[in-house]
N, C-alpha and C positions, 0 to 999 in steps of 0.2 A: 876778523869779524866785521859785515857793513854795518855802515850808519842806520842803515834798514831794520837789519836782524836786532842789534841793539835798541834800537826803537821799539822794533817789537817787544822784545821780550821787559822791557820797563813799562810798556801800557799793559803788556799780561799782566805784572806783578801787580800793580799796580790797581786793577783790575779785582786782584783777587782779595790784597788788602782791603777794598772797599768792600767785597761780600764776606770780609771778616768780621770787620767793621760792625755793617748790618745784621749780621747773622747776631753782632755780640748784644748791638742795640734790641734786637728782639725781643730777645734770649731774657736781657733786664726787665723788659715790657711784660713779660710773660710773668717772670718772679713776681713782679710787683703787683700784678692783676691778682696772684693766686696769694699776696699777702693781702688782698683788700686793699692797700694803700692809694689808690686810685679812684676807689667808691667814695660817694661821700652818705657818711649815716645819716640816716634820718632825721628830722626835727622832730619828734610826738608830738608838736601843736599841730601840725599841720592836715595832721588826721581827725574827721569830724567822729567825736563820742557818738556811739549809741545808736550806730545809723543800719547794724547787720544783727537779726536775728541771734539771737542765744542759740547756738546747735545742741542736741541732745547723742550724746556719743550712743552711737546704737549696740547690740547686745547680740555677739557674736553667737550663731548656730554652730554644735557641733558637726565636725568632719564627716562624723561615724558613731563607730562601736569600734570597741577593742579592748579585748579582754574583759569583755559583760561590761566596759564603764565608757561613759563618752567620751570620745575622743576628739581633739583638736590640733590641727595642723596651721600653722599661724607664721607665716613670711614677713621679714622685714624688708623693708623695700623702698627705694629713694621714689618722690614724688612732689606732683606740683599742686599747692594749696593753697586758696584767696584767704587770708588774715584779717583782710579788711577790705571794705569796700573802694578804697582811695589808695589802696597798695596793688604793684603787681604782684602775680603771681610768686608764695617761696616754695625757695625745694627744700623738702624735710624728710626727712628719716620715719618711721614708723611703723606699726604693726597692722597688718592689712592692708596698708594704703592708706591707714587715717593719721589724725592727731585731734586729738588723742587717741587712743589704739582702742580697738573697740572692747565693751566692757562684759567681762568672764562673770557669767552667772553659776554657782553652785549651791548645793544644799549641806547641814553641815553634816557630815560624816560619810559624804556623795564624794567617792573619789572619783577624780576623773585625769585623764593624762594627756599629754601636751609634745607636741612634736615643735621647739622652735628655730623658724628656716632663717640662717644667716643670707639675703639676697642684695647686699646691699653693693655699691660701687669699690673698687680696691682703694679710692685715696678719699679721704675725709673731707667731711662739708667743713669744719671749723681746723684753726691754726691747734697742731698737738706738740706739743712740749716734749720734745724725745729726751730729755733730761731727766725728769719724772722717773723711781720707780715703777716699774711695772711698761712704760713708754718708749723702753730705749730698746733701740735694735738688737737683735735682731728682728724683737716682735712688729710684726705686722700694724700698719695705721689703723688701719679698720675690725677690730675685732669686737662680738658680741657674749653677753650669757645674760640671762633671764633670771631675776630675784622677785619674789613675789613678798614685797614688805607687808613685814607683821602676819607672817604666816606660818603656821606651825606645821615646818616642813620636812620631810628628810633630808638629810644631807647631800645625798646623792641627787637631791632636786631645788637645792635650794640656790643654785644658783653663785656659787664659790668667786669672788673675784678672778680666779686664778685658774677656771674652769672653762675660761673664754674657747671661743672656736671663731671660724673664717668661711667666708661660700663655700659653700659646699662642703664644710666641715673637711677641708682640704688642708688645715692645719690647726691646733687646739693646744690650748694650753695647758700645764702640766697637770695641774689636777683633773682637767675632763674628764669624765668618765661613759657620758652616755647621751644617746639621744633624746629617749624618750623620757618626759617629767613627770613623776606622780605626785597628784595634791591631794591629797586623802582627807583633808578639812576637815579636821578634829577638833575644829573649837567653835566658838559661840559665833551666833548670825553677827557678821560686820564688816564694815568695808574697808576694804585693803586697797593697794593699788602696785600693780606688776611696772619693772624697772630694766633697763638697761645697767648691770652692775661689773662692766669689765675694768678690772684693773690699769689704771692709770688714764683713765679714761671715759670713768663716769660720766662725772659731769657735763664730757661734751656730747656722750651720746643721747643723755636724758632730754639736753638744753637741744638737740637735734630733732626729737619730738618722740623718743621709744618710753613710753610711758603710757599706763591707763589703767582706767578699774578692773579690778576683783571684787563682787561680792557674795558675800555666803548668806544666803535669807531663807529664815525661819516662813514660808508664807502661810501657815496656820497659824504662828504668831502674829504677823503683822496684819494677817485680816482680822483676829480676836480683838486685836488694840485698836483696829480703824485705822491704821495708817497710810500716809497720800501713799499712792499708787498710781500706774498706768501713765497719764499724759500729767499728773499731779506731783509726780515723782522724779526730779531732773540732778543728777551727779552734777557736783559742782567744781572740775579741774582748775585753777587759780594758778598760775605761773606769770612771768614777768620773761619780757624778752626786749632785745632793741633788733631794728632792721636797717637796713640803707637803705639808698632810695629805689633801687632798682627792685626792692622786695627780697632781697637775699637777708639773712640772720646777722645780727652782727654780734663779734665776739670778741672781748679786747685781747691785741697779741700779746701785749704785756701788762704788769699791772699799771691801775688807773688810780690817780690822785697818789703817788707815792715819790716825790720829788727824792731826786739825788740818789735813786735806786739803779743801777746798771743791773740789767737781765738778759738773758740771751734774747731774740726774737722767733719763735714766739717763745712765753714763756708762761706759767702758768699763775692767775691772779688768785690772792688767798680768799680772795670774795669779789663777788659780783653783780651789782645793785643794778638790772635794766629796767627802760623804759617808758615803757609802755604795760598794762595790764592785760591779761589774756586769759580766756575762761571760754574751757573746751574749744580752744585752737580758733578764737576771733579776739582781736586786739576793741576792749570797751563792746562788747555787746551790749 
């Protein structure tokens, strides 16, 4: 063999080892990007109080009719939304395209039924714990089901942890049973608020933005009594989040203030104190 070919074929290798190399440095760039570990969070001071209108979550129209009751077809759906005036833009999860999800008016003993669209992206905004019952594979990262707290529901609509589905209801969890929800709102005028309830998973789909009101109003009650109404009347959603600085969620991968704890990454924290204050999806209005 020549000195040539030999030559060669040690800058090929040689060559290649270096787009191994690269491909391997990427590859860590990549991980690291999609742990957050690269962003840096936010400071809360750095945000001035008080400087963006209070939003008023609007009051979703039905779809239709169906079966003589109204009906509502309601998509979840990833999206970009200002928090604050001095943040960019985050992308969150939610019902219609808001955050808070816009708010279900009924009467009580008005049933009405609910169609809701799983539309969201296959891989999660936030770090999920596949360690977690309910989060370990083979199940799906992204799964949703709808609970509508404190509401006195059927079972087949209430929204079962365990009940979860996938876009296009292309895969569902073992208890599923149906698409369509009925709320028959059998009990007294009050306000509730509809949830993100999939097993092992909660909390990051809530903390993602799938949350909003339910209310069932008596309105010959509340005009007998005088009460505010109309532009006098504003739901008041309270929640607590932190961000980075690029306006993305942040959410700790392991637990936080727990010295000398070894956990997988990510892992899931037994509580979670953010922040920042947020009311109807603006940080200090």
């Amino acid at each position: 063999m020549s000195f040539r070919s030999i030559f060669g074929q040690g800058l090929a290798a040689l060559f290649l080892a270096m787009l191994i190399l690269i491909a391997g440095m990427a590859s860590l760039q990549t991980v690291d990007q999609a742990s957050g570990q690269d962003r840096e969070k936010l400071d809360p001071d750095t945000l001035t109080k008080y400087v963006d209108l209070l939003p008023r979550p609007r009051v979703l129209q039905p779809t239709g009719r169906l079966q003589g009751r109204f009906y509502y077809e309601i998509r979840m759906t990833q999206f970009q939304h200002l928090a604050h005036r001095d943040l960019p833009p985050t992308t969150l999860w939610g019902y219609a395209g808001s955050w808070p999800g816009p708010t279900i008016e009924s009467s009580p003993n008005e049933k009405i039924l609910v169609t809701w669209l799983n539309e969201l992206p296959s891989e999660h905004l936030l770090p999920v714990d596949t360690s977690i019952h309910g989060a370990e594979p083979p199940n799906p990262a992204v799964r949703t089901v709808v609970h509508l707290h404190g509401g006195d529901t059927p079972g087949h609509s209430d929204g079962y942890p365990e009940a979860w589905f996938t876009k296009g209801f292309a895969q569902r969890g073992p208890h599923w049973t149906r698409r369509l929800y009925a709320y028959p709102n059998r009990q007294e005028p009050t306000t509730l608020w509809y949830h993100d309830h999939a097993i092992g998973i909660t909390r990051l789909n809530v903390y993602a933005g799938l949350a909003g009101f339910y209310i069932i109003r008596d309105r010959e009650l509340e005009s007998r009594l005088g009460l505010p109404r109309g532009r006098h009347e504003i739901p008041l959603l309270i929640q607590d989040r932190s961000f980075y600085e690029d306006g993305g969620l942040y959410y700790p991968l392991t637990p936080e203030d727990e010295p000398g704890i070894t956990a997988p990454s990510p892992s899931i924290s037994p509580e979670f104190f953010a922040d920042t204050a947020v009311v109807n999806g603006k940080v200090w209005p």
